[in-house]
N, C-alpha and C positions, 0 to 999 in steps of 0.2 A: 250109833256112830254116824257122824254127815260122813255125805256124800261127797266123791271129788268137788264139786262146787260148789261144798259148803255150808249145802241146803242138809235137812236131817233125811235120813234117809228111811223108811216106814216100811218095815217089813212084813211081812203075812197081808196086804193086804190094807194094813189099819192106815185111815189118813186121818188128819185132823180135819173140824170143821173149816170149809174152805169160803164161810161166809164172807168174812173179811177178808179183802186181798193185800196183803202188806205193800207188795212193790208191783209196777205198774211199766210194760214197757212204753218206750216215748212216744211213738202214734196213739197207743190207747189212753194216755195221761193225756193228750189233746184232745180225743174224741171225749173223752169224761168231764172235762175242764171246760172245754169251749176254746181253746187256745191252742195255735199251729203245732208244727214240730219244732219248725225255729224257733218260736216262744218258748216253748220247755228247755231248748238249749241255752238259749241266752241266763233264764230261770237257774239253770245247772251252774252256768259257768258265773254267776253272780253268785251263788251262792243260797240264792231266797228258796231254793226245796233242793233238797237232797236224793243222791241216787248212791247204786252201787253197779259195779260192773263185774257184770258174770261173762268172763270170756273178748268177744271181743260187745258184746249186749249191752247196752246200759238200762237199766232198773230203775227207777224214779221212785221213793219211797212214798207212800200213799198218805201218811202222817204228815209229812212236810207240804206237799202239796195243799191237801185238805185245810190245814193251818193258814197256806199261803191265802187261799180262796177266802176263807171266814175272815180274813183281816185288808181283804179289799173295800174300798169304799161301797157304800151302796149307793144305788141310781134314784137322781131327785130328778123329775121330770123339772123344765126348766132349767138346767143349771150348766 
């Protein structure tokens, strides 16, 4: 059964592997990315990666991000 917040809630102990982290809050989504906090906001409020809000928290989803990044240009010395 989730938890009030939605998340599932793991009883006796069991967690799942926490290799992969789905959601990312917005200082650590800039320290990962290379890009401020303002950046992730602006990022949010365009639309170009996706979050969810836990509370009054916002959550940056780590697939949207990660997508965001692979589909930036890449750097040509000279240009």
């Amino acid at each position: 059964m989730p938890h009030a917040t939605g998340l599932p809630n793991f009883v006796g102990g069991e967690c799942p592997d926490h290799s992969e982290q789905v959601g990312l809050p917005i200082p650590n989504t800039g320290k990962k990315y290379g890009w401020s906090r303002t950046r992730t906001y602006e990022l949010l409020k365009s639309g170009k990666i996706k979050g969810k809000k836990i509370g009054r928290r916002t959550i940056v989803d780590d697939a949207s991000a990660r997508e965001y990044w692979k589909n930036l240009p890449d750097y040509k010395a000279g240009a």
